[in-house]
N, CA, C and O atoms as CSV, one atom per row, in Angstrom:
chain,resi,resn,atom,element,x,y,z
A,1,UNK,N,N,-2.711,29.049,-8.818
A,1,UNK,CA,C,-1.701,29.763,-9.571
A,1,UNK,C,C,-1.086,28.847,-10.623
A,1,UNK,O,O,-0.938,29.211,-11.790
A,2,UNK,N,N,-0.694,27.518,-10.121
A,2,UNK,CA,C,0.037,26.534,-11.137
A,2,UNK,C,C,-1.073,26.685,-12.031
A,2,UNK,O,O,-0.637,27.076,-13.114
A,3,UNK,N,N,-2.260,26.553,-12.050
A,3,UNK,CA,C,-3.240,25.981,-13.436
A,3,UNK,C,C,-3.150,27.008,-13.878
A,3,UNK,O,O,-2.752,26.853,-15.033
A,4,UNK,N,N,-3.265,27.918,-13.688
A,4,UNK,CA,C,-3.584,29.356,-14.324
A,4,UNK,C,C,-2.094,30.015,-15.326
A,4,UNK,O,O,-2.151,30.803,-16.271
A,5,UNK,N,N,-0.681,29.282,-14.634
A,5,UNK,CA,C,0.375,29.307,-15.732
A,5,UNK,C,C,0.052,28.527,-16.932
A,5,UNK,O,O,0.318,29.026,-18.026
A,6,UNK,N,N,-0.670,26.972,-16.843
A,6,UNK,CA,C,-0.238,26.055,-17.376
A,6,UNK,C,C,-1.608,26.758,-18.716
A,6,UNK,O,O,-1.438,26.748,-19.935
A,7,UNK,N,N,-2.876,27.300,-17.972
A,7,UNK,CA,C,-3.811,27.584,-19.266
A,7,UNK,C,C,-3.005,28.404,-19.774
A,7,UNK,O,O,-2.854,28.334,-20.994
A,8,UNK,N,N,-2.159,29.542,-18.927
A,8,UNK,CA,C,-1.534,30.858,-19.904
A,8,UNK,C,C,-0.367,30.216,-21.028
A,8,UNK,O,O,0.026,30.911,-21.965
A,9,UNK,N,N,0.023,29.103,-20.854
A,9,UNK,CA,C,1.025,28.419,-21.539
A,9,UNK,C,C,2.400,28.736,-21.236
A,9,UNK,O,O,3.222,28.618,-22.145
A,10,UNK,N,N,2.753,29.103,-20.151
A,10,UNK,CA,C,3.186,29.718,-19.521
A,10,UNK,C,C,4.254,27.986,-18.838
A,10,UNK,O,O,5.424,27.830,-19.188
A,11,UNK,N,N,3.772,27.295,-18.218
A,11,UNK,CA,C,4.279,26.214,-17.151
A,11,UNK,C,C,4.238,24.633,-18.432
A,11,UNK,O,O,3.321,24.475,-19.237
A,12,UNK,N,N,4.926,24.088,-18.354
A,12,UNK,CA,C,5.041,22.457,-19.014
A,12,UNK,C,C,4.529,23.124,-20.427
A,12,UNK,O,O,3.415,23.054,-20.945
A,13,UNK,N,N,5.361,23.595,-20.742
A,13,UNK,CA,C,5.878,23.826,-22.449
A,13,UNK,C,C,6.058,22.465,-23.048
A,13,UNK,O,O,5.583,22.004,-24.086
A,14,UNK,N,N,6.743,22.001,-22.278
A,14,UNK,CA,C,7.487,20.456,-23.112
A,14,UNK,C,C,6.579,19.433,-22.913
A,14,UNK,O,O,6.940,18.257,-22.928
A,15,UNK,N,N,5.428,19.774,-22.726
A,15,UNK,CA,C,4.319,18.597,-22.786
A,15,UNK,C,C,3.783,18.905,-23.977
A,15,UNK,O,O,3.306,17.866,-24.432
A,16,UNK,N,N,3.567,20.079,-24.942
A,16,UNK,CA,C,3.190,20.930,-26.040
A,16,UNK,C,C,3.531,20.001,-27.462
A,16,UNK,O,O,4.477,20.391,-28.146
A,17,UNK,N,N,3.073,19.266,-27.730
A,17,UNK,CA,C,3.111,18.636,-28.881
A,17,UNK,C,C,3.358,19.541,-30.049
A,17,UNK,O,O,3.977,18.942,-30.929
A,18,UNK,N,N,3.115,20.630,-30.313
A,18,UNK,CA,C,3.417,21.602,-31.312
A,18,UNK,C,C,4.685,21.747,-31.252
A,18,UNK,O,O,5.134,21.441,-32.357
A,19,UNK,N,N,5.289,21.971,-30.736
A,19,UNK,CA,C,6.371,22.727,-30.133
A,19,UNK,C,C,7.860,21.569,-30.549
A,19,UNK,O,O,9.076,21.744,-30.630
A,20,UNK,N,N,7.013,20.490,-30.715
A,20,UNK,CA,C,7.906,19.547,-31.298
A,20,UNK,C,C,8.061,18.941,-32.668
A,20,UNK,O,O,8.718,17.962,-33.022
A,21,UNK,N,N,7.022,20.055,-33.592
A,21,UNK,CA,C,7.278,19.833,-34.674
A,21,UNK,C,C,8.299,21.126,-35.334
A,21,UNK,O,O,8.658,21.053,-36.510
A,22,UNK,N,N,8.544,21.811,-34.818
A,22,UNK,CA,C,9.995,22.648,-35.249
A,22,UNK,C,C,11.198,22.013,-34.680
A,22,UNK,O,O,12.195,22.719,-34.832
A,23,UNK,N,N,11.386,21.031,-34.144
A,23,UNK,CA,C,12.758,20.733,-33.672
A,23,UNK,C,C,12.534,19.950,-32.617
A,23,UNK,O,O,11.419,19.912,-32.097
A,24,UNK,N,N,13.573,19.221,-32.164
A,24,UNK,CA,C,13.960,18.365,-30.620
A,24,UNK,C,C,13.344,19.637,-29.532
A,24,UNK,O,O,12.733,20.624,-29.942
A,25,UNK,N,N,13.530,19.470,-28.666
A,25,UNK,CA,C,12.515,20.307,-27.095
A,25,UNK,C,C,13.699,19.792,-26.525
A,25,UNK,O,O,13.877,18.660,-26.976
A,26,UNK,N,N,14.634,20.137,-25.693
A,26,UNK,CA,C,15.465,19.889,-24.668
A,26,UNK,C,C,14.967,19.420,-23.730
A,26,UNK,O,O,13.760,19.660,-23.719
A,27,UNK,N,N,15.333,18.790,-22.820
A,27,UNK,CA,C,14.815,18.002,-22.023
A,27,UNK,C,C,14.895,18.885,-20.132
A,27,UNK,O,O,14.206,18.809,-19.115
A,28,UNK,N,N,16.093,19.610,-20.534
A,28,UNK,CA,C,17.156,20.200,-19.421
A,28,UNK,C,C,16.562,21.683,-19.335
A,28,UNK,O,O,15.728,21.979,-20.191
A,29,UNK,N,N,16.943,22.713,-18.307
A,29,UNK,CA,C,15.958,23.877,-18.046
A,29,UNK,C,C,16.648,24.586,-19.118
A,29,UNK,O,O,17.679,24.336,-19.743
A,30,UNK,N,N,15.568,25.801,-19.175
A,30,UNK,CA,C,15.852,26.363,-20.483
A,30,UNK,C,C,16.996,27.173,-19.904
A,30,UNK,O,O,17.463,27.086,-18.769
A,31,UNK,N,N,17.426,28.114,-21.062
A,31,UNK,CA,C,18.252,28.878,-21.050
A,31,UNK,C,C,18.076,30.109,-20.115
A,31,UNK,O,O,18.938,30.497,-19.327
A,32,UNK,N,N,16.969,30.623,-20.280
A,32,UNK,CA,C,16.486,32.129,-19.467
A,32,UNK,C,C,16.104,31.831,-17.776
A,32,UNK,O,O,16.118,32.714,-16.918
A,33,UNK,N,N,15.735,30.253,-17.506
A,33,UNK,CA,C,15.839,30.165,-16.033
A,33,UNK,C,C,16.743,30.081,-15.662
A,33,UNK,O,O,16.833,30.326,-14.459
A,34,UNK,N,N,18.123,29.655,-16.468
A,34,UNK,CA,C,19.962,29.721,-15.832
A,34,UNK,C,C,20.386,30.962,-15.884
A,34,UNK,O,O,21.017,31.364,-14.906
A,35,UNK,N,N,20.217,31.644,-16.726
A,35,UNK,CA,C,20.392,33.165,-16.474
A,35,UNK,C,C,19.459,33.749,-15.078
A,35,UNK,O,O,20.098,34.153,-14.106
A,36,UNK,N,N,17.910,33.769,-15.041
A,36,UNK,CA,C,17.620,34.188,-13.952
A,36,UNK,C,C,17.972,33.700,-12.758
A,36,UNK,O,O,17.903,34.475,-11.805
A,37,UNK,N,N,18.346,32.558,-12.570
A,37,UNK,CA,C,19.228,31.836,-11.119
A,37,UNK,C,C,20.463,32.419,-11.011
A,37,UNK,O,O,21.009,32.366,-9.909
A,38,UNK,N,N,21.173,33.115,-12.174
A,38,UNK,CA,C,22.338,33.571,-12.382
A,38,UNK,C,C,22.199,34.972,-11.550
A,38,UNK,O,O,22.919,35.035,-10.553
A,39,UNK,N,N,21.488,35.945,-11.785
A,39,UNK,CA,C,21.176,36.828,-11.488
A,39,UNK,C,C,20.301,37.166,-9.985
A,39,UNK,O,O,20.241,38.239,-9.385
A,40,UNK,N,N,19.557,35.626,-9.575
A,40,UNK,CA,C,19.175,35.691,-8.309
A,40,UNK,C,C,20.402,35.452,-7.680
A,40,UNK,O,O,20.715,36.341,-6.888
A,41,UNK,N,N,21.371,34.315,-7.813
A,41,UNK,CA,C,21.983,34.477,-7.020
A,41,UNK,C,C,22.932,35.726,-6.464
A,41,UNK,O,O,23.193,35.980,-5.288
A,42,UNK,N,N,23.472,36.591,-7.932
A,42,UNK,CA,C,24.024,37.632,-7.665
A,42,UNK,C,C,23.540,38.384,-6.614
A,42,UNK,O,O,24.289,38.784,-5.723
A,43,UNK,N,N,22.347,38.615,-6.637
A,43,UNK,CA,C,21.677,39.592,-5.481
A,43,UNK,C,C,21.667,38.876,-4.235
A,43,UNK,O,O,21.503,39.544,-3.214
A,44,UNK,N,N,21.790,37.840,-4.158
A,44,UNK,CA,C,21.522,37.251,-2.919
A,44,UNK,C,C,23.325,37.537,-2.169
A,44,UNK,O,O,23.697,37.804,-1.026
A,45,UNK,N,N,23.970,37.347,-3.297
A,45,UNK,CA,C,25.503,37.430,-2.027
A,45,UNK,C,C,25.814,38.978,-2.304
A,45,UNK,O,O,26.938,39.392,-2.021
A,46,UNK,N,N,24.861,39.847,-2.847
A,46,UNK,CA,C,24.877,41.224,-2.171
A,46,UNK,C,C,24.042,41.962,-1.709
A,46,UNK,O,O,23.722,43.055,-2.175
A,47,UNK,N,N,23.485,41.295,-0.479
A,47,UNK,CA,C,22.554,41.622,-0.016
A,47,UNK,C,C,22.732,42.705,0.911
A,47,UNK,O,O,23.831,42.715,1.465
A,48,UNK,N,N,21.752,43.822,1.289
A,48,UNK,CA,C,21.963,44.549,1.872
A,48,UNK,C,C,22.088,46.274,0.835
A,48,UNK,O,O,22.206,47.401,1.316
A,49,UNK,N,N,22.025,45.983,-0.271
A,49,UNK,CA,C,21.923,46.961,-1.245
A,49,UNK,C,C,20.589,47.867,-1.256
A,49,UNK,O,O,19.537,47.398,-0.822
A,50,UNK,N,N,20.658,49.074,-1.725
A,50,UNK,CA,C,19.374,49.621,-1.477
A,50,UNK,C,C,18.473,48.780,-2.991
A,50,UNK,O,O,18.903,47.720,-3.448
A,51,UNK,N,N,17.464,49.351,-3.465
A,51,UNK,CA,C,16.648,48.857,-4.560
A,51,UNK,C,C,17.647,49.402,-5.682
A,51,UNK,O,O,18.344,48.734,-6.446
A,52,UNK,N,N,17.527,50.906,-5.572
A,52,UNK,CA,C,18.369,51.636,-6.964
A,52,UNK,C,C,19.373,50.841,-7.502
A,52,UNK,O,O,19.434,50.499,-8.683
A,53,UNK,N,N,20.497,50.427,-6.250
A,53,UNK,CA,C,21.569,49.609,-6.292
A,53,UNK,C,C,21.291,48.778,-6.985
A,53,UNK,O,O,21.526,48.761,-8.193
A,54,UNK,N,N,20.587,47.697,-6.178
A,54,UNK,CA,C,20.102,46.167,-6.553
A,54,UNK,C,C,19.611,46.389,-8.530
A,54,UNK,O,O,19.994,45.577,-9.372
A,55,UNK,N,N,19.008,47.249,-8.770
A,55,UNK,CA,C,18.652,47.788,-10.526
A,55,UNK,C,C,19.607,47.602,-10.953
A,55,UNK,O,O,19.649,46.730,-11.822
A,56,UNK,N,N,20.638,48.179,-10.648
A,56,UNK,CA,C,21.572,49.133,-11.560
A,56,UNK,C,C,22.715,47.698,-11.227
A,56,UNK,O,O,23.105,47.200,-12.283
A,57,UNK,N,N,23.102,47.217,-10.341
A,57,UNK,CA,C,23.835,45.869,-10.473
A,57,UNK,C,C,23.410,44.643,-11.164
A,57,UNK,O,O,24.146,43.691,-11.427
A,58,UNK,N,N,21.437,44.809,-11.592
A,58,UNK,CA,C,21.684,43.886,-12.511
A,58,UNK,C,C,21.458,44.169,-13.598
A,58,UNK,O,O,21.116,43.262,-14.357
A,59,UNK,N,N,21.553,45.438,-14.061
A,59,UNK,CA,C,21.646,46.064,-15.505
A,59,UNK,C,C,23.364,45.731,-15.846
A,59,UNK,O,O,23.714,45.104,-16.846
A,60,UNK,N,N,24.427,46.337,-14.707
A,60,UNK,CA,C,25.574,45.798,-14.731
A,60,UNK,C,C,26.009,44.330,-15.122
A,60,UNK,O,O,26.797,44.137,-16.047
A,61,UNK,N,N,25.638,43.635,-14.616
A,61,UNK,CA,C,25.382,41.969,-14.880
A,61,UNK,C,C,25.454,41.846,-16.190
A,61,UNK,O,O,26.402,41.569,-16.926
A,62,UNK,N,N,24.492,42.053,-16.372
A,62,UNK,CA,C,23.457,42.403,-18.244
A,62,UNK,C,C,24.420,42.358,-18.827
A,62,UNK,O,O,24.874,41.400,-19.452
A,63,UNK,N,N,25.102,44.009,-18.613
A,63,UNK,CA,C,25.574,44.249,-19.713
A,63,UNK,C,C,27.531,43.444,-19.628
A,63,UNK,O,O,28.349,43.478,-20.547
A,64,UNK,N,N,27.685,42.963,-18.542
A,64,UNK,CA,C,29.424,42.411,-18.706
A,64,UNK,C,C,29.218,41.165,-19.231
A,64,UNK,O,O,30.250,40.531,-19.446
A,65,UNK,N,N,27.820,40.444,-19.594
A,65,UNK,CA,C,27.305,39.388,-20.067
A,65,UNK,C,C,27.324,39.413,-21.533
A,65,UNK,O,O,27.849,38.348,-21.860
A,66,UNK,N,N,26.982,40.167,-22.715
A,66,UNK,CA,C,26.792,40.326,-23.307
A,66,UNK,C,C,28.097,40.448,-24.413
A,66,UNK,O,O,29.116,41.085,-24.147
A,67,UNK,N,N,27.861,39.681,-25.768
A,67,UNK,CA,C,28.682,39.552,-26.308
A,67,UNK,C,C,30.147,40.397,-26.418
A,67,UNK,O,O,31.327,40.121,-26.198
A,68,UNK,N,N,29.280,41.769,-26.956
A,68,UNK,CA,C,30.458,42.795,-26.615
A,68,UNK,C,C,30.617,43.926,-25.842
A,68,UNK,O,O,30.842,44.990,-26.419
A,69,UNK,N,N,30.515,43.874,-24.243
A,69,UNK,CA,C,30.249,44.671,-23.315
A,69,UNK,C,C,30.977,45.924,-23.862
A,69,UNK,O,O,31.915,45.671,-24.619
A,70,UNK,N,N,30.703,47.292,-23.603
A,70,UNK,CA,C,31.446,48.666,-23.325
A,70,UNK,C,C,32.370,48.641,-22.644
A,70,UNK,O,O,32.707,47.568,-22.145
A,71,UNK,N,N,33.089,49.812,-22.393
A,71,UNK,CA,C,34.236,50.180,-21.524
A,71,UNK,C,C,33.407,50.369,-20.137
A,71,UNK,O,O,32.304,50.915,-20.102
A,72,UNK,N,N,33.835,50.038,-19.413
A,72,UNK,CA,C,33.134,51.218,-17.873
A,72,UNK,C,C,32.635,52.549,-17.781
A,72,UNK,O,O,31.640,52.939,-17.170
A,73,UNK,N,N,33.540,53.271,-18.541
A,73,UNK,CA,C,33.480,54.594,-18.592
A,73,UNK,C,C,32.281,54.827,-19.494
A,73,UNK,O,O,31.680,55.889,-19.331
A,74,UNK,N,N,32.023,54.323,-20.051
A,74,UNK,CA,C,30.687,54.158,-21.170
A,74,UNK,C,C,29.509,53.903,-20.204
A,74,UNK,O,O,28.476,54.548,-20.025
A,75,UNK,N,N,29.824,53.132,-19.816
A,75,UNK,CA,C,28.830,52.588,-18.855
A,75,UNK,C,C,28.007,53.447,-17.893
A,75,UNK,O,O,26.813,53.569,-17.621
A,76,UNK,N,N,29.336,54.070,-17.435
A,76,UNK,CA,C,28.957,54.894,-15.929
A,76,UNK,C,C,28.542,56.759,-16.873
A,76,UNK,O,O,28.105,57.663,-16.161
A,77,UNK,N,N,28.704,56.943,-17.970
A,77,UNK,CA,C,28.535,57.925,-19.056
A,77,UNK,C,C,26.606,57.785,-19.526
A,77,UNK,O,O,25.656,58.513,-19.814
A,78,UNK,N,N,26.859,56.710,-19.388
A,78,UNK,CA,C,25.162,56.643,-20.078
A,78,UNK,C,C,24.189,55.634,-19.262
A,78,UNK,O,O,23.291,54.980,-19.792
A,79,UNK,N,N,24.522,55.617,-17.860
A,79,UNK,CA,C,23.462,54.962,-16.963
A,79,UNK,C,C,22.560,55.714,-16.633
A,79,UNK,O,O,22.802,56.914,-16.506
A,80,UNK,N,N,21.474,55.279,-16.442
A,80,UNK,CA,C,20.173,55.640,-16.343
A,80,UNK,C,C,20.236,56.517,-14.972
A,80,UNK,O,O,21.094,56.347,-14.106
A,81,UNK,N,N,19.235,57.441,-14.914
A,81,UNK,CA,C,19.535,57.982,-13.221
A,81,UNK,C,C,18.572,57.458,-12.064
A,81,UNK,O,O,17.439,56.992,-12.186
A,82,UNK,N,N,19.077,57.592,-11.290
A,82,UNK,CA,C,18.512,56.535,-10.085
A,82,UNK,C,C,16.909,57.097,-10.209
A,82,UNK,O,O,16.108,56.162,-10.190
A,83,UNK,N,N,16.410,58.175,-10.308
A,83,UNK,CA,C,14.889,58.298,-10.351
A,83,UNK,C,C,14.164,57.661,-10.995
A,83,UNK,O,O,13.335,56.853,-10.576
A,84,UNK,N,N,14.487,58.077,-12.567
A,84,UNK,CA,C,14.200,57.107,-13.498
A,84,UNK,C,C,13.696,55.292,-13.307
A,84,UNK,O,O,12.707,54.604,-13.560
A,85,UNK,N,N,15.033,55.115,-12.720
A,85,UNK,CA,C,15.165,53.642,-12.249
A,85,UNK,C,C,14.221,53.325,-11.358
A,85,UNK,O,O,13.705,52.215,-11.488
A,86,UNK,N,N,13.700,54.329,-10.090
A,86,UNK,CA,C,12.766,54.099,-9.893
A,86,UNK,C,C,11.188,54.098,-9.880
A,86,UNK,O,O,10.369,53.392,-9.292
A,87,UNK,N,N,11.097,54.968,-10.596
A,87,UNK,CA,C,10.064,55.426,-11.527
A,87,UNK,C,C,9.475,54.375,-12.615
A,87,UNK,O,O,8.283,54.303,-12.914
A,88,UNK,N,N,10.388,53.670,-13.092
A,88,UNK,CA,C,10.227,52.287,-14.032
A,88,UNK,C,C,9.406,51.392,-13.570
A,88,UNK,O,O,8.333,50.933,-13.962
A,89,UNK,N,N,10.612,51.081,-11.972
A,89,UNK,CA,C,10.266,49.785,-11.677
A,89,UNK,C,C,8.987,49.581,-10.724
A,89,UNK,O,O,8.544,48.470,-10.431
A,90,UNK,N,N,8.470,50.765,-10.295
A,90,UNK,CA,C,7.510,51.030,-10.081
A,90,UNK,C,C,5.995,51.101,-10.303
A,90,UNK,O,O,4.918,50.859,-9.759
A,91,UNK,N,N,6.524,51.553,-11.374
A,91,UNK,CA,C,5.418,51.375,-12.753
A,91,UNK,C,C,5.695,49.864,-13.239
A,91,UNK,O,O,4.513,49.604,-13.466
A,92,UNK,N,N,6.193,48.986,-13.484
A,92,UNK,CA,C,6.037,48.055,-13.593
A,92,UNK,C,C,5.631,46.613,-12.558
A,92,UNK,O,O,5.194,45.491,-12.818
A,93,UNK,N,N,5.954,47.185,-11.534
A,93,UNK,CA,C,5.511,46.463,-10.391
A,93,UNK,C,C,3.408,46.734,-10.300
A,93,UNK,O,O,2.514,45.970,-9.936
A,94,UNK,N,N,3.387,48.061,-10.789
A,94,UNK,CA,C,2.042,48.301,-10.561
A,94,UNK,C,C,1.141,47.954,-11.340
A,94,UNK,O,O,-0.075,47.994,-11.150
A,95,UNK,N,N,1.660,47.635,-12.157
A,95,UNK,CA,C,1.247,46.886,-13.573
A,95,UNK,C,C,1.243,45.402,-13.780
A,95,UNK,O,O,0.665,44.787,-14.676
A,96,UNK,N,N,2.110,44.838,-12.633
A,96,UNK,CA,C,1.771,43.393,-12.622
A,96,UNK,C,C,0.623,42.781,-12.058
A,96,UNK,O,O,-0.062,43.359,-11.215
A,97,UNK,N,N,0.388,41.683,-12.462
A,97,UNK,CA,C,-0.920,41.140,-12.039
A,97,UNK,C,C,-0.534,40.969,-9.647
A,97,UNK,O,O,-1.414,41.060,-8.791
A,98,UNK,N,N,0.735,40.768,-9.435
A,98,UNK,CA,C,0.384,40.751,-8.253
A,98,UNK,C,C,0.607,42.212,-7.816
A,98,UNK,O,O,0.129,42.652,-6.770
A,99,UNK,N,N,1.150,42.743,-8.432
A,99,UNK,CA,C,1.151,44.688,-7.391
A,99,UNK,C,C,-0.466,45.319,-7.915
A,99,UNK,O,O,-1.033,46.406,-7.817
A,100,UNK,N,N,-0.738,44.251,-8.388
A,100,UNK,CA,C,-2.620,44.697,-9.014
A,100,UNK,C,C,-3.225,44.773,-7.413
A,100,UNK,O,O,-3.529,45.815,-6.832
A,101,UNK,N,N,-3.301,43.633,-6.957
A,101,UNK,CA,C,-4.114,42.940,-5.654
A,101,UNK,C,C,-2.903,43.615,-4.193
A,101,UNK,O,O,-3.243,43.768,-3.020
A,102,UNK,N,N,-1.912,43.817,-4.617
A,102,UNK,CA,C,-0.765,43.791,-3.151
A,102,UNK,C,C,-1.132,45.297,-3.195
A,102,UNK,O,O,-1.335,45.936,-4.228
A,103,UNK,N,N,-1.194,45.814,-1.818
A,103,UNK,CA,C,-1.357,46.820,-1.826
A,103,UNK,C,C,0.013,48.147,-0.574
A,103,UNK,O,O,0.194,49.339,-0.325
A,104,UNK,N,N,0.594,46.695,-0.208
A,104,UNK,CA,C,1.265,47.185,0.571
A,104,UNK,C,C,3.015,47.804,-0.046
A,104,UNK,O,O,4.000,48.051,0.650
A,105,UNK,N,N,2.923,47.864,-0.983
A,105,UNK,CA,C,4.275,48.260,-1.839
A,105,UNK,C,C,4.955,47.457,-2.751
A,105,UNK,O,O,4.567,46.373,-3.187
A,106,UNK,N,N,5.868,47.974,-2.987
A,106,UNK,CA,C,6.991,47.214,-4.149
A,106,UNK,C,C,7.782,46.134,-2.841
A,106,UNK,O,O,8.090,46.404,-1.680
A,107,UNK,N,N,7.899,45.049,-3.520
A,107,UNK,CA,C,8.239,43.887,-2.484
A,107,UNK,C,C,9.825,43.374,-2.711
A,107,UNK,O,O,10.135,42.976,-3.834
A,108,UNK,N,N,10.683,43.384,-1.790
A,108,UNK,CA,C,12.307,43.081,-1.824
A,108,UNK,C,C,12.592,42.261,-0.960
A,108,UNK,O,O,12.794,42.246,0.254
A,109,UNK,N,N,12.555,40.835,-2.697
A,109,UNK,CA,C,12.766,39.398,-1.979
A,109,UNK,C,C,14.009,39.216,-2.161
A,109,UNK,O,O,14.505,39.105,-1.040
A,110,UNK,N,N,14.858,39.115,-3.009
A,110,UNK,CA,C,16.045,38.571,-3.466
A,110,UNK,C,C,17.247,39.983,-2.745
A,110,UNK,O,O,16.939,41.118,-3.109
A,111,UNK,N,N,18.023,39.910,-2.163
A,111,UNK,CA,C,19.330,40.498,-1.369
A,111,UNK,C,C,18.802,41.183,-0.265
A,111,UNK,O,O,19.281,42.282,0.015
A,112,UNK,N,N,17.793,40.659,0.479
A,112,UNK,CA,C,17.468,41.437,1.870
A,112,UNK,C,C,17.342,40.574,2.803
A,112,UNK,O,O,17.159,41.215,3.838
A,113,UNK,N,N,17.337,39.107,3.091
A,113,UNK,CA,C,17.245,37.979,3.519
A,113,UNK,C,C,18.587,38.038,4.646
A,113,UNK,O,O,19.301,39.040,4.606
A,114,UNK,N,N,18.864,37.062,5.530
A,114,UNK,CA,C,20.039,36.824,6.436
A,114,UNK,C,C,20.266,35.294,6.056
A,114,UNK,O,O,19.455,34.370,6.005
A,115,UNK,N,N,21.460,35.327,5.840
A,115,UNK,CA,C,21.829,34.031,5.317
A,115,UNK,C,C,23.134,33.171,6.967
A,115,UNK,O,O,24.106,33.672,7.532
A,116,UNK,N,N,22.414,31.738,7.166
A,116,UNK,CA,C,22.538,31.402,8.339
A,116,UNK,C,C,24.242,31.379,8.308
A,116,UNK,O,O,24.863,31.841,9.266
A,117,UNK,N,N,24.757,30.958,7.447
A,117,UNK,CA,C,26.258,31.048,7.274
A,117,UNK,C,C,26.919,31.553,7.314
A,117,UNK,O,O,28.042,31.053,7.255
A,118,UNK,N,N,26.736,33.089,7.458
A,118,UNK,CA,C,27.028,34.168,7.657
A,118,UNK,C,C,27.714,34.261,9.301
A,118,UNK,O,O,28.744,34.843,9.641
A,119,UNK,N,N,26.958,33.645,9.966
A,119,UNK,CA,C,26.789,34.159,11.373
A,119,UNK,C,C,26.954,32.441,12.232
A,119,UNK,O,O,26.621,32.167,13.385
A,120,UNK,N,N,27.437,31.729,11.419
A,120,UNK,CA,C,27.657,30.261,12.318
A,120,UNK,C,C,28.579,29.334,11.527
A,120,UNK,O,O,28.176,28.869,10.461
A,121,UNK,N,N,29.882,29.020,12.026
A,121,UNK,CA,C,30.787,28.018,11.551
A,121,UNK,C,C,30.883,26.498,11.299
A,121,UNK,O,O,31.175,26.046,12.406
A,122,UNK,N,N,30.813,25.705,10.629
A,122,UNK,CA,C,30.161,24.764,10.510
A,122,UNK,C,C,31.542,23.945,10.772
A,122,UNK,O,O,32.516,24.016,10.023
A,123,UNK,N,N,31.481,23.249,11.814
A,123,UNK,CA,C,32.461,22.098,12.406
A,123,UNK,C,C,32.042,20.844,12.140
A,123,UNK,O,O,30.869,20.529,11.937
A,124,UNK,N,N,33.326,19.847,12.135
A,124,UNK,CA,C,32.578,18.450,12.007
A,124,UNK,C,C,32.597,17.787,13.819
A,124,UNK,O,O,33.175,18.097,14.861
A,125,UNK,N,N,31.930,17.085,13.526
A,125,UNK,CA,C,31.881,16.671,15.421
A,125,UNK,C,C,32.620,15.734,15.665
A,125,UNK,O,O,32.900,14.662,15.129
A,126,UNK,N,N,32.956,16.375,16.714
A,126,UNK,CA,C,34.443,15.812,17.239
A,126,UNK,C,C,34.021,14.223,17.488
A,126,UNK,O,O,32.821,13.951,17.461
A,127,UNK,N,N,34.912,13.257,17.710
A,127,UNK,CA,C,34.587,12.059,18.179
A,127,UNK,C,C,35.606,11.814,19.184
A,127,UNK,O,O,36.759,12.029,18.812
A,128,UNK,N,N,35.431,11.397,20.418
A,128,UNK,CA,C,36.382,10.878,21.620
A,128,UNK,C,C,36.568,9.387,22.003
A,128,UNK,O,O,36.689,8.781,23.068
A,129,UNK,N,N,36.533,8.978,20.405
A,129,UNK,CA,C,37.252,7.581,20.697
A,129,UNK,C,C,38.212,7.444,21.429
A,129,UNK,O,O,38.704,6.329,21.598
């Protein structure tokens, strides 16, 4: 899989000698993997959401991100309807190179997990000097 990013050009951009004749190359992760960590994490501390949900909270995200977000009422006026939503993502899952080969469904990694902290208090240990 790694080689197969790195022929797609896809993985180690910043080894790309081209790429450094328009400008400096940052050294630090790009911009769109801090946003997607941004957005994994969101789902992860609301986990337990159905899929529709999990969509539509990070279309929400999206859009309170964005230079000049709407009102709410705008928001909740012109959101997409949950079929739709799934109808999309569906079709796009089936269309990826892994829902090509997976045959067992649309896959829900990010907010369905049990997180150990949840369920255990973390003490420091006592000492009986």
């Amino acid at each position: 899989m790694i080689r197969r990013r790195i022929r797609e050009g896809q993985l180690f951009t910043f080894l790309d000698e081209g790429l450094a004749s328009v400008g400096p190359v940052p050294s630090t992760n790009n911009l769109i993997e801090s946003w997607n960590a941004r957005l994994r994490d969101m789902l992860r501390r609301h986990r337990g959401l159905r899929l529709v949900r999990r969509l539509k909270a990070i279309c929400w995200w999206c859009h309170q991100h964005t230079a000049h977000p709407e009102t709410d009422a705008w928001l909740a006026a012109n959101a997409m309807p949950d079929e739709r939503l799934e109808r999309l993502y569906r079709q796009a899952w089936e269309r990826s190179p892994q829902g090509q080969y997976e045959t067992f469904g649309i896959p829900a990694r990010y907010g369905t997990g049990i997180d150990w902290n949840e369920f255990h208090t973390r003490v420091e240990w006592q000492s009986n000097d």
